[in-house]
C-alpha positions, 0 to 999 in steps of 0.5 A: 500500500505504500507503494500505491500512495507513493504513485498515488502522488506522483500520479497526481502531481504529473498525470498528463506528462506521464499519460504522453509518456505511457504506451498506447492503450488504444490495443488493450481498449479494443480488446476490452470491447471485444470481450465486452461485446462477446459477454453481452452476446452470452447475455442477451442469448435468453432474450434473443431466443425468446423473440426468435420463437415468439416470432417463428415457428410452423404452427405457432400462430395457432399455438398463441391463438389457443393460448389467447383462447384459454390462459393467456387473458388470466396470466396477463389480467392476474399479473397486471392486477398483482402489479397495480395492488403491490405498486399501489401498496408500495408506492403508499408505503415508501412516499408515505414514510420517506417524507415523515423521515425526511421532512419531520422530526419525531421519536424514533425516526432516526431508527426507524429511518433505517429500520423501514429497510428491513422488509426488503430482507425477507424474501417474498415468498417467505413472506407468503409461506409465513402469512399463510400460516399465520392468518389461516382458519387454523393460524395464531390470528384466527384461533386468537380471535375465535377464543376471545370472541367466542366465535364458532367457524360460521360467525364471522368473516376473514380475508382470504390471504391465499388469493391475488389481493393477498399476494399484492399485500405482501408483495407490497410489505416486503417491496415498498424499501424500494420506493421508501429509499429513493422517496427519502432522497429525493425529498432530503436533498430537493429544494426547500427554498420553494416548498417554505416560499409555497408555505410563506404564501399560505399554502397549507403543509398537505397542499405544499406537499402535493403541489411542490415536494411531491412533484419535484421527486416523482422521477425518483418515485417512478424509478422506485416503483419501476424496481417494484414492478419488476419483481413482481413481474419476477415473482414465483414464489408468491403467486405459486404458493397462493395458487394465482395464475401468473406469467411465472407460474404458467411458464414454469408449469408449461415447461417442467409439469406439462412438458409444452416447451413451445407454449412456454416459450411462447409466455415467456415472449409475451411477458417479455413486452411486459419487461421492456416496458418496465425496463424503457420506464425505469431507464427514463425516470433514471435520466430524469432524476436531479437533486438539488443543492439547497436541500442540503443545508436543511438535511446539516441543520437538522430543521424540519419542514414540517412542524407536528403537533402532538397528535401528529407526532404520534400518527407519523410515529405509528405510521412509520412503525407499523411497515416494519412491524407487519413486514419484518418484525411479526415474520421474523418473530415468528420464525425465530419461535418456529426455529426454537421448537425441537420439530425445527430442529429435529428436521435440519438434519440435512441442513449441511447438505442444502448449505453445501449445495448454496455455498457451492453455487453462490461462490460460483455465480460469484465468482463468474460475475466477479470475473465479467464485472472486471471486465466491463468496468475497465472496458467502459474505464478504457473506452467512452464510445457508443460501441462499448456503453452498448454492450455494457448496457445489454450486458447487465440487462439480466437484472430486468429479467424474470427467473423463469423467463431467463431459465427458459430462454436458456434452456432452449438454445443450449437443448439444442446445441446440447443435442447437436453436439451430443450427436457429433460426440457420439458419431465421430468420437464413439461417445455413449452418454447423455447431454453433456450441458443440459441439466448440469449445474454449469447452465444454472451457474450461467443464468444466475451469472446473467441476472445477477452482473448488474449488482457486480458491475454496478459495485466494481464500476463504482469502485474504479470509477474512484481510483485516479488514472494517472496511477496507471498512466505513471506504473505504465510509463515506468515499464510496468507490465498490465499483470503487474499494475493489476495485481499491485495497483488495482487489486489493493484498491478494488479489493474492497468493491470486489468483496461487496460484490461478491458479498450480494451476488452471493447472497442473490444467488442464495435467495433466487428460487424460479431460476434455481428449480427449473435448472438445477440438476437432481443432485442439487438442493438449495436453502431456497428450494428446500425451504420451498418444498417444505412450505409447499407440503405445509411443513413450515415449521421443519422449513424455519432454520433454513428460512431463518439462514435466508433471512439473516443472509438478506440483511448484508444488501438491505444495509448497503442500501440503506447507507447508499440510500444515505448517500 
């Protein structure tokens, strides 16, 4: 490290004289590119696929008229429905409670600042299997309920949770951090000049609200319930456990339990208009994002925009403290009792060999990403053009892309060129065995690989984006080799980013559930697919030691966000 301060300040006293004297990067920026373009080609695969067979194909077009005749209407009217109720839940939620963090001041906010994060650590489909068994005809809530009214089955009505508004509920609890974080830094740092100038003119503090602070940070709102949108346009776990037919279901159903691969893939197109359109929305609030200066000041001085009254503070209180009761705190709870029993505890026998299996994959899908996003941050650090941002852009698109649609879109050129090479195999070089890449975890390790790049590129991106280019300008100009100003300039520097990115690609890889059962092979069995075969076969008690680790696993990224939220 005292050799990369030293260039450090050689490179800052003389980075344009020793940047003339360097050898032309120009060939290892070219390079860079190239293998830009072969990784966003590896990942735009999947989406290629699908469209090639949503768009051809001898008797599809009657294939998608009897789709459109019978299933198709309810995956898109469910879906778009699960969409609307969890985006209105969550867009309620986030803007509803990062304005009282960010404009007011009452008890608690400081930790409930950060402790509305949390829902985002539990996995939704968690979430589902806890709910389900807490307000079912037999869960604590309805039993409690019956035995302090003395109720009898038939005298009284409860919202079934096993339906579509149910999903939307809690899909909306665990999912409205998305909105809550990028609400509550669009009001702290926007302009406060305006909002107290709409104030000074009489202006209540609900019309100023309304009229000023809301508009001012709709895009970051819009790129928030983008997020929201795209997960639950993802989610499988949710919709299956609750029995609602959505586009993850059925393509999952189509491929594995009636074996339709065409009509799956002919679902996985159809959604995949839904994800352009989220992704063309996400991408455009993204560039209509600003923050302002002067709202800074108001963030140093700690003074509120808004003064409660006592009543008030007590609403905003609670309004603050409820999110974090209902969608973190009650399921945590309740999986930490479940984990205690000596039911739980007896049946996490083979709990050893479903950890093995999760830290295989995730330390391979990290390292995969790893290796890619070093790739991808010094070809955009290399080279400024179109060409390069091009290939970066479809590089990390998979983190728009549903697990079963990726999964499928993988399936179905790498079965064929599986089959095609098995027959070379066999008939030139006396090969007698099966499909040398279909059901191996190599597929698998791909697909996750391509969902999760963004959240690698996005943390190594960032951390060189930080380290000055006249430290390689000056290592290079005194004759240092590329290898060795890699391992001796950029390792030390990065070795933080690359440890936070693997940390979260890790822990993505632990909690992807759609992706993971459709390709996984047989010897293979994950936290996450564990946790939901039990919950499927009402098991939830033997499934809370794993369900538990899955939740203790998501708290890393939830902080990362919340303090890069802070920032």
């Amino acid at each position: 490290m005292m050799r990369v301060r030293r260039l450090r300040q050689f490179a800052g006293a003389t980075a344009s004289e020793l940047a003339r004297k360097a050898p032309p990067a120009g060939d290892a920026a070219h390079g860079l590119t190239i293998a830009a373009w072969v990784l966003a080609v590896l990942a735009g695969l999947p989406i290629a696929a699908i469209a090639w067979a949503a768009l051809t194909g001898s008797g599809d077009g009657e294939r998608l008229s009897a789709l459109a005749g019978s299933v198709l209407p309810t995956y898109i009217a469910n879906t778009a429905l699960m969409m609307l109720g969890a985006g209105a839940i969550a867009g309620t939620i986030g803007t509803g409670c990062g304005w009282l963090v960010a404009a007011t001041r009452f008890p608690g906010r400081r930790v409930l600042g950060w402790a509305l994060v949390l829902p985002l650590a539990l996995p939704a489909y968690l979430a589902a299997y806890i709910y389900a068994a807490l307000l079912d005809f037999s869960g604590p809530v309805q039993t409690g309920l019956r035995r302090i009214a003395g109720w009898g089955a038939d005298d009284y009505w409860f919202p079934d949770i096993r339906s579509l508004g149910g999903g939307a509920l809690v899909l909306g609890l665990v999912l409205y951090p998305y909105v809550y974080l990028l609400a509550r830094t669009a009001f702290a740092t926007q302009s406060v000049t305006q909002f107290r100038a709409a104030r000074s003119l009489g202006a209540a503090p609900s019309r100023a609200f309304w009229k000023v602070a809301l508009p001012a940070a709709r895009p970051a709102i819009a790129g928030g319930l983008a997020l929201v949108l795209m997960e639950v346009l993802a989610d499988f776990g949710v919709a299956e456990y609750f029995a609602v037919p959505t586009f993850s279901t059925g393509i999952f159903r189509s491929w594995l339990a009636m074996g339709d691969k065409a009509s799956a893939l002919k679902l996985a197109g159809v959604m995949l208009v839904f994800v352009i359109a989220l992704v063309a929305w996400e991408a455009r609030t993204r560039a209509g994002r600003s923050d302002s200066r002067d709202g800074l000041a108001a963030r140093r001085d700690e003074e509120p925009l808004v003064h409660l009254s006592r009543g008030g503070t007590a609403l905003a209180l609670a309004a603050c403290a409820l999110p974090v009761l209902i969608g973190f705190v009650a399921p945590a709870g309740y999986l930490v009792s479940l984990a205690m029993t000596g039911e739980a505890q007896g049946g996490a026998g083979d709990l050893a060999t479903y950890l093995r299996g999760s830290l295989w994959l995730g330390t391979a899908a990290a390292a995969v990403c790893l290796a890619a996003a070093l790739v991808l941050a010094f070809a955009r650090a290399r080279s400024q053009s179109a060409v390069t941002n091009g290939a970066i852009r479809l590089a990390t698109l998979g983190y728009a892309l549903p697990g079963a649609l990726l999964a499928v879109g993988l399936l179905a050129p790498l079965g064929a060129f599986d089959r095609a090479l098995t027959d070379f195999a066999r008939g030139n070089l006396g090969w007698s065995g099966g499909l040398l890449l279909t059901g191996t975890s190599a597929v698998l390790v791909y697909a996750l690989a391509v969902r999760f790049m963004t959240v690698a590129y996005n943390t190594v991106g960032g951390g060189l984006s930080r380290i000055p280019p006249g430290l390689d300008a000056a290592a290079r100009s005194l004759g240092a080799k590329p290898s060795r100003v890699l391992a001796r300039i950029y390792a030390p520097l990065l070795a933080p980013s690359l440890g936070g990115a693997a940390a979260l690609v890790f822990i993505d890889t632990l909690r992807e559930l759609p992706a993971t059962l459709i390709l996984r092979p047989f010897n293979l069995e994950t936290l996450a697919t564990r946790t939901y075969r039990l919950a499927g076969d009402e098991r939830l008690v033997e499934a809370a030691i794993p369900a538990l680790i899955l939740l203790a696993a998501g708290l890393l990224p939830v902080l990362v966000l919340n303090r890069l939220g802070k920032r």
